[in-house]
C-alpha positions as CSV (number, residue, x, y, z in Angstrom):
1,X,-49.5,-145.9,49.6
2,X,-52.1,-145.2,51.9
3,X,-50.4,-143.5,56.0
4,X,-52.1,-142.8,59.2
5,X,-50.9,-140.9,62.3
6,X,-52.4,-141.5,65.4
7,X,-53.8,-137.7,66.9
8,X,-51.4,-136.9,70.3
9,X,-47.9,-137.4,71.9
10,X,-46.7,-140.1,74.8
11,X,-43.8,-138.1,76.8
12,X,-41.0,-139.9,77.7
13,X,-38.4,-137.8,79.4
14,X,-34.4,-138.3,78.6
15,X,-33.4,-139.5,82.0
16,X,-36.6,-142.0,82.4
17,X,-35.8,-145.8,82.6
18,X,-38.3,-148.5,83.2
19,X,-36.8,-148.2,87.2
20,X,-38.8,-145.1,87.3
21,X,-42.3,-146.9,86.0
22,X,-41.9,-148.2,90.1
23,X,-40.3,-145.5,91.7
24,X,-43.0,-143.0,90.2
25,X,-45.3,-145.1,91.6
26,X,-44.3,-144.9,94.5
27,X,-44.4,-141.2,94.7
28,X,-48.1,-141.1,93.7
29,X,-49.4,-143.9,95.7
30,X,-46.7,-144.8,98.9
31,X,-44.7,-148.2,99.7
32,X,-48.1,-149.7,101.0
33,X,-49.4,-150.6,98.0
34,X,-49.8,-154.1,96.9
35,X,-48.0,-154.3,93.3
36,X,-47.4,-158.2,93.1
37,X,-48.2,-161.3,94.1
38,X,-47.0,-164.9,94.1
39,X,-48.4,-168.6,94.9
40,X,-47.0,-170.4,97.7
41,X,-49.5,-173.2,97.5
42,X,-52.8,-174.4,96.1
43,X,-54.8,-171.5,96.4
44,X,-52.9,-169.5,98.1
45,X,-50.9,-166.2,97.4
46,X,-48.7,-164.0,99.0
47,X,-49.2,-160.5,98.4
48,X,-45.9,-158.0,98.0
49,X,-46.0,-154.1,98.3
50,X,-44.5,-151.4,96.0
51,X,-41.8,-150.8,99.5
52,X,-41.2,-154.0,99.6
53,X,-40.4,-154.8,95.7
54,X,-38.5,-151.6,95.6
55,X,-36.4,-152.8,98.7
56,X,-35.6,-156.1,97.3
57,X,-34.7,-154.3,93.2
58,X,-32.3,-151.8,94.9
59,X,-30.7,-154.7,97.3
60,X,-30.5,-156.7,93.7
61,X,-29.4,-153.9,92.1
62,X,-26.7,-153.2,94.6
63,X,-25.8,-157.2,94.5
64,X,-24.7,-157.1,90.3
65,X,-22.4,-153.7,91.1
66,X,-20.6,-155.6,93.7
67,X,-20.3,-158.7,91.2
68,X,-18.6,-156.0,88.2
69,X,-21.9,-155.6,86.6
70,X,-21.1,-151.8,84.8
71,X,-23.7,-149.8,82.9
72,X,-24.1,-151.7,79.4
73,X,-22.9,-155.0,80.7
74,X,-25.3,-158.3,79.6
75,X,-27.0,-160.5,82.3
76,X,-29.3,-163.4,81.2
77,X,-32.5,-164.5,82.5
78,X,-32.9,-168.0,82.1
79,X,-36.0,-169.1,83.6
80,X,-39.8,-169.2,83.8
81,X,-42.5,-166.6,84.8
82,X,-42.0,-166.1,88.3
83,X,-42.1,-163.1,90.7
84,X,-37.9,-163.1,90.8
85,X,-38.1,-162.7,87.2
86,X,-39.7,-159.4,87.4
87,X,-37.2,-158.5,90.4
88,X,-34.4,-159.0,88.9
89,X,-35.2,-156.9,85.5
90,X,-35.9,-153.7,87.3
91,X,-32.9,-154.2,89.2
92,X,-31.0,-154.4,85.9
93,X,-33.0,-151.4,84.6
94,X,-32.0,-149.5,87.3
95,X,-28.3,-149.9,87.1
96,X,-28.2,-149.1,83.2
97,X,-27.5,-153.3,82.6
98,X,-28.6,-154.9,79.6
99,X,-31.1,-157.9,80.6
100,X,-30.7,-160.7,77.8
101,X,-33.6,-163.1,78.5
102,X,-33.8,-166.6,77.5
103,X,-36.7,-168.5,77.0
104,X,-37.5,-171.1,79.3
105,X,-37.8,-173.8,76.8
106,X,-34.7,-173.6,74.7
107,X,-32.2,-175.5,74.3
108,X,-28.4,-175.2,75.7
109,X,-27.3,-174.6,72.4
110,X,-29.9,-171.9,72.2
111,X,-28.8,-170.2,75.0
112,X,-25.0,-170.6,74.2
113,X,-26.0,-168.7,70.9
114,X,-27.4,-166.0,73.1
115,X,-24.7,-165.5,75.6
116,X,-22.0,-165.5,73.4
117,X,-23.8,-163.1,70.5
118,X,-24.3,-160.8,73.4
119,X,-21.5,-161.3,75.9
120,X,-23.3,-162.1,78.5
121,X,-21.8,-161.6,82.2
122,X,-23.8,-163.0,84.6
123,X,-26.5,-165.9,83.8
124,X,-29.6,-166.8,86.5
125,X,-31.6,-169.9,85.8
126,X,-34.4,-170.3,88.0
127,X,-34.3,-173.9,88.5
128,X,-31.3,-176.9,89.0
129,X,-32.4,-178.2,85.4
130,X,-32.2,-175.1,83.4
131,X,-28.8,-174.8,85.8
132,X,-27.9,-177.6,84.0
133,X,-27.7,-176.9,80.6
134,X,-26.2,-173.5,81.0
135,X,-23.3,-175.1,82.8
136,X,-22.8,-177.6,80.3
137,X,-21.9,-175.0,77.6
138,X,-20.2,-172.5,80.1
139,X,-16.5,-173.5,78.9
140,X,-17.7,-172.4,75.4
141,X,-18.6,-169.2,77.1
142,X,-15.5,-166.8,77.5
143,X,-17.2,-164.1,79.1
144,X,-19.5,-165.6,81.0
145,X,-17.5,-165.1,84.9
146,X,-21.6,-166.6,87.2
147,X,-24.3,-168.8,87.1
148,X,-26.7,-168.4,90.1
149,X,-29.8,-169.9,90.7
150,X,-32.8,-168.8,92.0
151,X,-33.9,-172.1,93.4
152,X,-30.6,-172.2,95.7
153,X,-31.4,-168.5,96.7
154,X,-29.9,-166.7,94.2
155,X,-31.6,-163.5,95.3
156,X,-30.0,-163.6,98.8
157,X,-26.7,-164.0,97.6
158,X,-27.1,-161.0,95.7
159,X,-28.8,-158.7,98.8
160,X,-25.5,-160.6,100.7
161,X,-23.3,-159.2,98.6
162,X,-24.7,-155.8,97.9
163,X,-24.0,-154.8,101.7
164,X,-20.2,-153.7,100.0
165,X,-22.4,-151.0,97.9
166,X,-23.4,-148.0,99.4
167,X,-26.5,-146.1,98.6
168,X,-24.9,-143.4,97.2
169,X,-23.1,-145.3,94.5
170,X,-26.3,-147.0,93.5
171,X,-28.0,-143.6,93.3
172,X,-25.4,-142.0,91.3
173,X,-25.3,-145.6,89.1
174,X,-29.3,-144.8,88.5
175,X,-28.8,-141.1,88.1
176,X,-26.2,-142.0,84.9
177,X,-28.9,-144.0,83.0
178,X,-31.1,-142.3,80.7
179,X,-34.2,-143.2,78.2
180,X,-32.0,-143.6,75.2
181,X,-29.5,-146.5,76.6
182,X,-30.2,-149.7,76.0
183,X,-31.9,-151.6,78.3
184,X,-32.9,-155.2,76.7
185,X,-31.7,-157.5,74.0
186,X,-34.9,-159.5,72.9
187,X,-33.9,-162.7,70.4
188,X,-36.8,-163.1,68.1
189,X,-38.3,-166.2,68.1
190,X,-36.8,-167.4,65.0
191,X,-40.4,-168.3,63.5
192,X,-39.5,-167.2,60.1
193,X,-35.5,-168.2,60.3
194,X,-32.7,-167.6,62.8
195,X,-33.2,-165.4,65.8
196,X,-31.8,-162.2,65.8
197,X,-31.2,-160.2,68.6
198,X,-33.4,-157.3,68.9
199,X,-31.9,-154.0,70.5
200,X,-34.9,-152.2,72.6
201,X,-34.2,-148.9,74.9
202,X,-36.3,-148.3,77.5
203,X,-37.3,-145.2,75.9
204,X,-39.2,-147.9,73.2
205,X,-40.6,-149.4,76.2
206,X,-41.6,-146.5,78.0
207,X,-43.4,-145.0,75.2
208,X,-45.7,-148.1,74.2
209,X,-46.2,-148.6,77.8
210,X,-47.6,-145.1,78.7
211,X,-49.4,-145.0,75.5
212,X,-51.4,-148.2,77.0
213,X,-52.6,-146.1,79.8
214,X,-54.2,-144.1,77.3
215,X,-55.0,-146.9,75.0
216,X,-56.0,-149.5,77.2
217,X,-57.2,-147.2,80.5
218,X,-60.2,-149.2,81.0
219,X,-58.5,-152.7,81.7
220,X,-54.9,-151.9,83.2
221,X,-56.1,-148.7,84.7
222,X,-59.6,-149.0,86.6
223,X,-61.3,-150.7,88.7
224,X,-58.6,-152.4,90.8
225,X,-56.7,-154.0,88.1
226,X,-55.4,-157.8,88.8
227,X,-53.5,-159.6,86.2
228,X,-52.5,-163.5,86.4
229,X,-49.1,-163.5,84.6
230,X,-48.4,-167.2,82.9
231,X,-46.6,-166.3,79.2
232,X,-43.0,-166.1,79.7
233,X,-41.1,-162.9,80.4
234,X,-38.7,-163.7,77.8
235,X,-41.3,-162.3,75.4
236,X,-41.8,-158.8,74.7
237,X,-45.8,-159.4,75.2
238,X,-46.0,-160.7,78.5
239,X,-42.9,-158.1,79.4
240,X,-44.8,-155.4,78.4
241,X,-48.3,-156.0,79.9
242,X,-45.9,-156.7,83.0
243,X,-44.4,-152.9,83.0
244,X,-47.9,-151.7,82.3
245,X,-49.0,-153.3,85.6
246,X,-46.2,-152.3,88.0
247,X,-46.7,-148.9,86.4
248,X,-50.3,-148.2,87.0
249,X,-51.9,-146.9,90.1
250,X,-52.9,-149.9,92.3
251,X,-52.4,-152.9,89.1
252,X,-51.5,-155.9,90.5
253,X,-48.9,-158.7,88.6
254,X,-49.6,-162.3,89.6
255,X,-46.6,-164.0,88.6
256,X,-47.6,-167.7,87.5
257,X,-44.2,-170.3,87.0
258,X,-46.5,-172.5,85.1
259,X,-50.1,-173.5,83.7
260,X,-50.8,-176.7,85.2
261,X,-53.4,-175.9,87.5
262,X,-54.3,-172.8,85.4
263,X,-58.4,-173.0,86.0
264,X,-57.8,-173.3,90.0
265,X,-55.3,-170.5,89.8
266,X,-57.5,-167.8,88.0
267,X,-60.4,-168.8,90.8
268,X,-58.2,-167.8,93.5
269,X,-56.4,-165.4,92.2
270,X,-59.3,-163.5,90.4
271,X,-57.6,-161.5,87.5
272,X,-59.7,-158.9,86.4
273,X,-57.5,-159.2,82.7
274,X,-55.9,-161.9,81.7
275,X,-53.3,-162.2,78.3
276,X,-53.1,-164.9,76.1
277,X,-51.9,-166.0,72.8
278,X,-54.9,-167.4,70.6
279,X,-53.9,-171.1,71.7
280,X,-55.0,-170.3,75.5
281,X,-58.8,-169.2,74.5
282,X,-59.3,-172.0,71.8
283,X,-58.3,-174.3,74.5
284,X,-60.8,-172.5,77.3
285,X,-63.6,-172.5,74.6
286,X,-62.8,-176.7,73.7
287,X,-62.8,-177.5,77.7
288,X,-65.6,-175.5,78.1
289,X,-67.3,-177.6,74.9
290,X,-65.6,-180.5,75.9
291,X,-67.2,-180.3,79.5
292,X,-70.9,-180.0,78.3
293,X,-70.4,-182.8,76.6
294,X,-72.3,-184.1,73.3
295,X,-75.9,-184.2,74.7
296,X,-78.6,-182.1,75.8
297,X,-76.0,-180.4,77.6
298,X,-73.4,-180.1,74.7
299,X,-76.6,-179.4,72.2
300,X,-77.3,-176.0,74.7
301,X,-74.2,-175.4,74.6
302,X,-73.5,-174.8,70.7
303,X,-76.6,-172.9,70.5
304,X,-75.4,-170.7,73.1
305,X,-72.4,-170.1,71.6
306,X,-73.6,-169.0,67.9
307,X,-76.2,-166.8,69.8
308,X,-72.9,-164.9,71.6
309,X,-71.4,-164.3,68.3
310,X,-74.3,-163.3,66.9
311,X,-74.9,-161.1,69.6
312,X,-71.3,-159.7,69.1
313,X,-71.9,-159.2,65.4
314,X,-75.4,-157.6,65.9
315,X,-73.5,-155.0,68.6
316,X,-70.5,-154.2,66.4
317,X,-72.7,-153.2,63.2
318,X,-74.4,-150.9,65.4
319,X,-77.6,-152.3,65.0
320,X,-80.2,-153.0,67.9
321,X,-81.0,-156.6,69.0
322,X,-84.0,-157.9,68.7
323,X,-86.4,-159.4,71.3
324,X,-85.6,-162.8,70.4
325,X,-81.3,-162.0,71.1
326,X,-82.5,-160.4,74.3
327,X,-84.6,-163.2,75.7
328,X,-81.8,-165.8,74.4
329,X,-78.8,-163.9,75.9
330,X,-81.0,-163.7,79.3
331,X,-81.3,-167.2,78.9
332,X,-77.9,-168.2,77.9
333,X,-76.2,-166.2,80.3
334,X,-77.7,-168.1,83.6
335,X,-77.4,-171.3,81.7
336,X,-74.2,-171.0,79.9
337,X,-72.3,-167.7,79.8
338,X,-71.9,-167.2,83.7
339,X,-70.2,-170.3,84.2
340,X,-67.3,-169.9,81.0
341,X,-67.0,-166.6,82.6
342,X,-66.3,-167.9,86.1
343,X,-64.0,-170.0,85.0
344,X,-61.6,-167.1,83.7
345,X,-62.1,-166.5,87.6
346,X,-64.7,-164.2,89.3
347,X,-63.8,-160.9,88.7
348,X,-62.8,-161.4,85.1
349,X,-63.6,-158.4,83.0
350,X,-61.5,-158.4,79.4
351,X,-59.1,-160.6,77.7
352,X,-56.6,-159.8,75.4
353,X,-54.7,-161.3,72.9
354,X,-52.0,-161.0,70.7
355,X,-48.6,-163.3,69.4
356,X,-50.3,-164.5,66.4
357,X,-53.7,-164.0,64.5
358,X,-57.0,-164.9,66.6
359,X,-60.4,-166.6,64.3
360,X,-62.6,-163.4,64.5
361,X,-65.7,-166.3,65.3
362,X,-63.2,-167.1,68.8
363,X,-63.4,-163.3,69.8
364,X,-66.8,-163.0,68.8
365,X,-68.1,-165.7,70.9
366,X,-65.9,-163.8,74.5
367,X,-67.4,-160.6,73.0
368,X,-70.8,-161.8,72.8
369,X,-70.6,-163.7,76.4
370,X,-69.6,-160.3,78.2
371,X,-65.8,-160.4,77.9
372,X,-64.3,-158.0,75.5
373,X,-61.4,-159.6,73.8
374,X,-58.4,-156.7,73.1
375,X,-56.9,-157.7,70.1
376,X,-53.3,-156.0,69.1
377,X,-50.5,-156.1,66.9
378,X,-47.2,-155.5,67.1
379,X,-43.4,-157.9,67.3
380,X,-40.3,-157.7,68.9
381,X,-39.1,-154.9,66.9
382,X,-41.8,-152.3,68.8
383,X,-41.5,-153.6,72.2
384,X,-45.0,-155.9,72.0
385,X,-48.0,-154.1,70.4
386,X,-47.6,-151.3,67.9
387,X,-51.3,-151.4,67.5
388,X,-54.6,-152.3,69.8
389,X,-58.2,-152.1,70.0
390,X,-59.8,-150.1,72.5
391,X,-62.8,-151.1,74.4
392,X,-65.2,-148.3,73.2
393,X,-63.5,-149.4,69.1
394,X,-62.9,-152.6,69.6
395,X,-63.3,-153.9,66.1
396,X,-63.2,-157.2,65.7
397,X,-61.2,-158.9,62.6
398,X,-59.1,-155.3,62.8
399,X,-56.2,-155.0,65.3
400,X,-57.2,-151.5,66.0
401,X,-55.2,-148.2,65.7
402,X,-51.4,-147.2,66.5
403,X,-50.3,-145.4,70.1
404,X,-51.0,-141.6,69.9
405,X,-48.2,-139.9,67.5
406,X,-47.1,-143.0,65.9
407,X,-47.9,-144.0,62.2
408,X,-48.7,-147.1,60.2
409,X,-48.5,-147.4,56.7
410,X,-49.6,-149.6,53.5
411,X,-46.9,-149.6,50.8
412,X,-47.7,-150.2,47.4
413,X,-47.1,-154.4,47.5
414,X,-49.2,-154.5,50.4
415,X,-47.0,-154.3,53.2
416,X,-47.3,-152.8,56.5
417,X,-45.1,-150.2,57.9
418,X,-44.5,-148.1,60.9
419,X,-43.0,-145.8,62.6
420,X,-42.9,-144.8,66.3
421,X,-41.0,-144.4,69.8
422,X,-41.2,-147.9,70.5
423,X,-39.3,-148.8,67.2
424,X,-36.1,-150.8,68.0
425,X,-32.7,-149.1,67.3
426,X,-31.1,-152.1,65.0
427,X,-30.7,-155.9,65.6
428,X,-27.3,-156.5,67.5
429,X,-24.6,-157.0,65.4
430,X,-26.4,-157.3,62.4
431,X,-25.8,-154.2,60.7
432,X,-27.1,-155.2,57.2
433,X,-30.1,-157.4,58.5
434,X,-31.0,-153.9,60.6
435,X,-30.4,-151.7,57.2
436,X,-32.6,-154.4,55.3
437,X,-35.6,-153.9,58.0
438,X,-36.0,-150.2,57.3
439,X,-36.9,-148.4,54.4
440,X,-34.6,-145.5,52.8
441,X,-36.9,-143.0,54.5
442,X,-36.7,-144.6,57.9
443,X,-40.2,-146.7,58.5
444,X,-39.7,-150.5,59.8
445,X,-40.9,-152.9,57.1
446,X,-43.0,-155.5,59.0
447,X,-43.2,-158.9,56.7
448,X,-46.9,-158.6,57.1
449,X,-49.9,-158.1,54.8
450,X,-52.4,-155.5,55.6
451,X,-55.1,-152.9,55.1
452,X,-55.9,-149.3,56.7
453,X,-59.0,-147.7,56.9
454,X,-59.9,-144.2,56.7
455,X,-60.1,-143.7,60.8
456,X,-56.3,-145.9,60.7
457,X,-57.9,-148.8,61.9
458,X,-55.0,-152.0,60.7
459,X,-57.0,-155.1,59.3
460,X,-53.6,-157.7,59.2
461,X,-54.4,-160.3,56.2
462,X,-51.0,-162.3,55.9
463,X,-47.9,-162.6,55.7
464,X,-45.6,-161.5,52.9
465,X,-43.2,-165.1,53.1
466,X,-46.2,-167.1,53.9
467,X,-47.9,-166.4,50.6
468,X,-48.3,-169.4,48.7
469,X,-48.0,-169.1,44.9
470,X,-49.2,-172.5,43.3
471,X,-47.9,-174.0,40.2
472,X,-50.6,-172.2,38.7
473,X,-49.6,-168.6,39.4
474,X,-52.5,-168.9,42.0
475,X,-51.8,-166.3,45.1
476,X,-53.2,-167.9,48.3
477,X,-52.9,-166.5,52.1
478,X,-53.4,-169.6,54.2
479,X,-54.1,-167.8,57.5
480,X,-57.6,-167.3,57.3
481,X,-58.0,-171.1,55.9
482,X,-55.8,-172.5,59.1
483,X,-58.0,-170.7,61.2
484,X,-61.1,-172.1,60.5
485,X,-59.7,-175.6,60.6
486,X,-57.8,-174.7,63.6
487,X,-62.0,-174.4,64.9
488,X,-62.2,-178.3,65.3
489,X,-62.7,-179.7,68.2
490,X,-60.0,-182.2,68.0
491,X,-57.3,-180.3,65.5
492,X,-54.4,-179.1,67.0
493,X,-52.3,-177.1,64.4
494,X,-53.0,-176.8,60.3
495,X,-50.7,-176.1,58.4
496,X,-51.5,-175.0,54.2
497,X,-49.4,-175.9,51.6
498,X,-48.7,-175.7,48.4
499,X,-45.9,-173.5,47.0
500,X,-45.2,-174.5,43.9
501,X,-47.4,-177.3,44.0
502,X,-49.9,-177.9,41.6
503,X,-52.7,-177.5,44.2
504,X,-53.6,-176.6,48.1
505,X,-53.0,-178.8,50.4
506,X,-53.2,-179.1,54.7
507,X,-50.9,-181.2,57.4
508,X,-53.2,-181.2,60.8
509,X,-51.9,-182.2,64.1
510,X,-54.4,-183.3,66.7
511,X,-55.6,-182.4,70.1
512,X,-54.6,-184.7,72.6
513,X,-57.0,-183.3,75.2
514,X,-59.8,-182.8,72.4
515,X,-59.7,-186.4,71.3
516,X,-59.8,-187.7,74.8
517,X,-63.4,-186.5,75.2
518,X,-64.4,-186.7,71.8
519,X,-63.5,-190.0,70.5
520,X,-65.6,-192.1,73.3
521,X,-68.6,-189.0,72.1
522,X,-68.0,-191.0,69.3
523,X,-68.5,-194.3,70.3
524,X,-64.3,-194.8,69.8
525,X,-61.7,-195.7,72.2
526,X,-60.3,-192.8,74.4
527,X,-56.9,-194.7,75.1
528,X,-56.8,-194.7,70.9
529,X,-53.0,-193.8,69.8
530,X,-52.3,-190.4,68.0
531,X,-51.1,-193.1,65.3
532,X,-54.4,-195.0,65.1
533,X,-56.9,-191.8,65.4
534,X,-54.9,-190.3,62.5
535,X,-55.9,-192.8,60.2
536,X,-59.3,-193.3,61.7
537,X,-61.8,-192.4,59.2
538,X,-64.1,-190.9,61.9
539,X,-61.8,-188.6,63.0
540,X,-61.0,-187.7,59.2
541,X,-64.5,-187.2,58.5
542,X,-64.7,-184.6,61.6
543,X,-61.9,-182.6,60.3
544,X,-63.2,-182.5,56.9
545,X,-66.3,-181.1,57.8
546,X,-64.1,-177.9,59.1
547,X,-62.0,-178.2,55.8
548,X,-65.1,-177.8,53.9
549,X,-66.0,-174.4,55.3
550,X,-63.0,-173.3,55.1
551,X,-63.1,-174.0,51.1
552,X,-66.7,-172.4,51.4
553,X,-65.0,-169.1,52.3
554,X,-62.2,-169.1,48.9
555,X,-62.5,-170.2,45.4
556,X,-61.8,-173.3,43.8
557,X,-57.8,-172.3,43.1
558,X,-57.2,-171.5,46.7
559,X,-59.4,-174.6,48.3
560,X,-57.7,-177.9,50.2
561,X,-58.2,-180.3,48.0
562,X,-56.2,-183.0,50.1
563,X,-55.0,-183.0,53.7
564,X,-52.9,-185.4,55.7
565,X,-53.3,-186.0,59.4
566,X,-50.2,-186.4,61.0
567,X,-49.7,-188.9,64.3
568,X,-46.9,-186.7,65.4
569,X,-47.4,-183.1,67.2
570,X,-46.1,-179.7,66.1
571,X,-43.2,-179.0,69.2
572,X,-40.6,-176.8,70.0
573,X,-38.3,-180.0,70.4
574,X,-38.7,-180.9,66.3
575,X,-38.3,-177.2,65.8
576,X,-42.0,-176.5,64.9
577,X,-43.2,-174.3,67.5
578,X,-41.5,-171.4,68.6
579,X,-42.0,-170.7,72.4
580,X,-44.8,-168.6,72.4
581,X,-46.5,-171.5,70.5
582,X,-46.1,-169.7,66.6
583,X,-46.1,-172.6,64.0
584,X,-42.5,-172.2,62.2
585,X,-43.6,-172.8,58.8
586,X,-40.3,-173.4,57.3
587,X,-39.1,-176.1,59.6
588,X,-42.8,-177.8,59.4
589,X,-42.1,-177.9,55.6
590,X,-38.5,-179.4,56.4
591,X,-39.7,-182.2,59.3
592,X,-42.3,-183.3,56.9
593,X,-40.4,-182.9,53.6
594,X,-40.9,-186.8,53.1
595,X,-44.7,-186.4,54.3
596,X,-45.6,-183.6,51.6
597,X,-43.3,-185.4,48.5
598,X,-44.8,-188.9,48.9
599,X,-48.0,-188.7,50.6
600,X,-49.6,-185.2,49.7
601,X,-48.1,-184.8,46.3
602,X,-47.4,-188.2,45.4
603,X,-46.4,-188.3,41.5
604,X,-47.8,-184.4,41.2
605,X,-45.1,-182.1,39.9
C-alpha cells in the first residue's frame, strides 16, 4: 500500500462559513470591488460589486428568516447557472440553511426524490417551466410550505419580506453558525446507480477552497482573474471554482444561464480561466477543425496541431526544442494557435478540467498552443477536486497532487483512497452506504483505479466497476480505449463492452455538429439522417480508423474486434448521461440490451 501526505496545513477556523469567503473580502478589499457579472444582452454585461452582492445576500438572507427558514432547515435550488443562483446560496450559508440543489435538467420525479429525501422547505426554480414540474409533484411533498420563482422576481419578494427582520437577528442568526454545520446536500449524479445525497460542511468546502489559493494561485489569484461560469451550480465543480472566485482578491464570476452563444460570450466577456468538462474542449478543438475545413486550410491545420503536442511533450520531459519546433511554433502560432486562442476570448490564459477523464493528446495540444490545461481529480464526496495540477507541475496524463495536509493512498487491489478536510461527513440517511464508503481506519474508498508516484503525483487508470472481465478471464480498463475513439471527428460517445463476453466490443454515438461539416468533406449529404450515416460505410470506415489506434495501444485480448454505430444519441432523457455529461454505463448496457444480444454478440455466448 503505497500513502502520500501533502507537506502544510489549510486553516479553517470553527466559526467560518462560506458567508465569510465574501465578507472577508470585503474587509481586505472594500464594497467597490467588482466580484460578479451578468449578461443583459448580446454582448453586453452588467458588472456587480462585493457592497452590492453583500446587500442583496443579507436582504435574501433576511427574506428565508421571515418565511420560517431556521438553522438546518432545506431549501432547493432548482434552476440553471445564473447570478441569483450564486445569491441565493450565500444567503443560505449565512443563516446556517442547508442549500439542496437540483439540477437543471432532471426530471420532476428527480426532484420529488430530492425534496422529500431531504425535507425540503422552500423550493426556487428559476424559470416558469422548471416551475412547472415542481408544482406538479408538490401534493407529494408534505413539507414542502413555497415555490418561488426567480423569473417572476422571486428575489424581491424575498428583500420585501425581509423588512420584518432586523439586523440584529440576522447578525446573531450568522454569529450561531459555525464551520462544522452542515451547509449543502449534493445528490451524486447517479452515474454508477442511484443518487445519494452527499452531506458537505462548509468546513469541507472552506478547506479545498483555500487550499486552491495555494494550489491554483496563478489562475484564480493573479492577474485580474475573470471566470465565465456556464456548468451548473448544482455540481460540486462549478460550486467550487464559484467560492474560489468570490473568495479571491479582485476574481470576477460571470454567471452564464446557458451555452448557446458560448464563442460570442467568452469574446466579450474575456475570462482569463475558463472550466470545463472534457466534452467542452473536444468540441472547441472539432469546431476549430471543423472551421479550417479539409483543404490547404484543414491540411495546416493538423500539422499544427501534432506540432503543439509535440511541443507540449518536448517541454514536459524537460528537454530543449529544437530549431525546427521553434521555427514551426513561430509559424503556427500567427497562422493557427492565435486564432483557437482568441476564440477562448482575448485574455484567455489557462483552462481547467475536471468531471471525467480528459485524452492526454486533447491537453497536450492547449498545452502546446500556450494554454495550460489544469487537470484535477476529485467527486462529490470531497467537495469537487481532492487533487490538481499546478502550473509550474502540471503533468499531463497525472491529476497532480492532493491540497497541503491531505493524503491519498493506493490500497493493495489498486484503489485509491483519501483522506482530508474536505471529506464529506456521510451520505444523508444512508447510514450503511456511508459505513460502506470508508475503510475501518477512516480513509474514503473512491471506486477508482490508480497509481502514486514517489513526489504523490495521482495517475487515475480506471474505474474499479467499470473493469471489464471477458469470458476469457481477460482484465480490460476501457477508458483509455473510449478515449482515443472519442478523438474522431464525428464520434460522439464510445462506449466498451464486453463483460462476460467472449471478446471487446464498442457502441459509438455520433456527432451531430461533426457530421454536418464532415459528411459534405466527404462528398455525402449534410442533411444525411443519424439513421442513414450510421450505416454508411464511409462513415464506418472513419471511425475505424480511430478504432484501430486504439487497438494499436493494447494487446490482442483487450482490442475491439466489432463495434456498432448506433442512430440514437447517448441523453439524459434515456438515462445515459448524467448532467454533467458522464456516460452512465449501466443504463447504456440496459437501453441497448437488445443492441449488444443480437447485433454485437449475435449467437456468441
Amino acid at each position: 500500500m503505497k500513502e502520500y501526505t501533502e507537506p502544510g496545513t489549510i486553516e479553517v477556523r470553527d466559526d467560518e462559513t462560506l458567508y465569510s469567503l465574501l465578507t472577508e473580502r470585503i474587509e481586505r478589499t472594500g464594497e467597490d470591488t467588482v466580484i460578479a457579472s451578468r449578461k443583459t444582452g448580446p454582448g453586453a454585461w452588467q458588472d456587480i460589486t462585493a457592497g452590492e452582492f453583500h446587500r442583496l445576500v443579507r436582504a435574501c438572507a433576511k427574506g428565508f428568516m421571515a418565511f420560517g427558514i431556521r438553522k438546518g432547515d432545506a431549501v432547493t435550488l432548482f434552476s440553471s447557472t445564473r447570478y441569483e443562483w450564486g445569491v441565493l446560496d450565500f444567503a443560505l450559508a449565512a443563516i446556517g440553511a442547508v442549500n439542496v440543489p437540483i439540477y437543471d435538467t432532471d426530471s420532476a420525479a428527480q426532484a420529488k426524490r430530492i425534496l422529500n429525501d431531504s425535507d425540503v422547505r422552500i423550493a426556487i426554480a428559476d424559470d416558469q417551466e422548471r416551475f412547472d414540474r415542481l408544482q406538479s409533484v408538490v401534493d407529494e411533498c408534505p413539507k414542502l410550505d413555497h415555490i418561488l420563482m426567480l423569473d417572476a422576481n422571486a428575489l424581491g419578494a424575498l428583500e420585501g419580506l425581509g423588512v420584518t427582520v432586523s439586523d440584529d437577528e440576522l447578525d446573531d442568526r450568522i454569529d450561531s453558525v459555525g464551520a462544522d454545520d452542515l451547509a449543502t446536500i449534493v445528490y451524486t449524479s447517479g452515474s454508477t446507480g442511484a443518487p445519494k445525497g452527499a452531506e458537505l460542511t462548509h468546513r469541507n468546502f472552506l478547506s479545498i477552497v483555500r487550499a486552491g489559493f495555494v494550489c491554483m494561485k496563478e489562475m484564480i489569484c493573479d492577474g485580474h482573474p475573470r471566470l465565465l461560469l456556464f456548468l451548473p451550480l448544482a455540481h460540486c465543480f462549478a460550486r467550487y471554482i464559484q467560492y474560489c472566485s468570490i473568495g479571491s482578491d479582485d476574481g470576477v464570476v460571470g454567471y452564464l444561464p446557458d451555452t448557446r452563444s458560448l464563442l460570442p460570450d467568452l469574446r466579450s466577456f474575456k475570462p482569463t480561466y475558463l472550466l470545463g468538462v472534457p466534452r467542452v474542449f473536444e468540441k472547441v478543438y472539432n469546431a476549430a477543425s471543423r472551421k479550417a475545413g479539409m483543404g490547404m486550410k484543414g491540411r495546416l491545420f493538423m500539422k499544427a496541431a501534432e506540432a503543439a503536442r509535440d511541443w507540449s511533450r518536448t517541454q514536459q520531459e524537460g528537454r530543449r526544442h529544437t530549431l525546427r519546433q521553434i521555427s514551426e511554433h513561430a509559424m503556427y502560432e500567427s497562422a493557427v494557435y492565435r486564432t483557437v486562442r482568441g476564440a477562448l476570448g482575448p485574455n484567455i490564459k489557462y483552462v481547467a478540467c475536471g468531471g471525467a477523464p480528459l485524452n492526454p493528446d486533447l491537453a497536450h495540444f492547449f498545452a502546446g498552443i500556450g494554454l495550460p490545461m489544469i487537470q484535477g481529480y476529485g467527486m462529490t464526496e470531497t467537495a469537487a477536486p481532492f487533487t490538481v495540477t499546478r502550473v509550474d507541475d502540471n503533468r499531463i496524463g497525472t491529476v497532480g497532487r492532493c491540497a497541503p495536509g491531505a493524503s491519498v493512498r493506493i490500497s493493495d487491489d489498486g484503489e485509491v483512497q483519501v483522506k482530508g478536510a474536505n471529506v464529506f461527513r456521510g451520505y444523508h440517511n444512508l447510514p450503511e452506504k456511508t459505513a460502506e464508503t470508508f475503510t475501518d481506519d477512516g480513509w474514503l474508498r473512491t471506486g477508482d483505479l490508480g497509481s502514486l508516484d514517489d513526489d504523490g503525483t495521482l495517475t487515475i487508470t480506471g474505474r474499479a466497476k467499470d473493469i471489464i472481465i471477458t469470458a476469457g478471464g481477460k482484465n480490460v480498463s476501457p477508458i483509455p480505449m473510449e478515449a482515443t475513439i472519442n478523438e474522431c471527428p464525428i464520434v460522439e460517445h464510445a462506449v466498451v463492452i464486453g463483460d462476460g463476453r467472449p471478446f471487446i466490443a464498442a457502441l459509438i454515438t455520433l456527432d451531430p455538429e461533426g457530421l454536418a461539416v464532415w459528411l459534405p468533406a466527404h462528398g455525402l449529404s449534410a442533411d444525411m439522417s443519424l439513421d442513414d450515416a450510421a450505416e454508411n460505410q464511409t462513415v464506418r470506415d472513419e471511425i475505424q480508423v480511430f478504432v484501430d489506434k486504439a487497438n494499436s495501444q493494447v494487446s490482442r485480448a483487450e482490442s475491439v474486434r466489432k463495434f456498432v454505430v448506433l442512430p440514437d444519441r447517448f441523453t439524459q432523457d434515456n438515462g445515459c448521461l448524467t448532467p454533467s455529461l458522464k456516460v452512465v454505463r449501466p443504463k447504456v448496457n440496459t437501453v441497448f440490451a437488445d443492441v449488444i444480444d443480437n447485433e454485437v454478440y449475435a449467437g456468441k455466448r
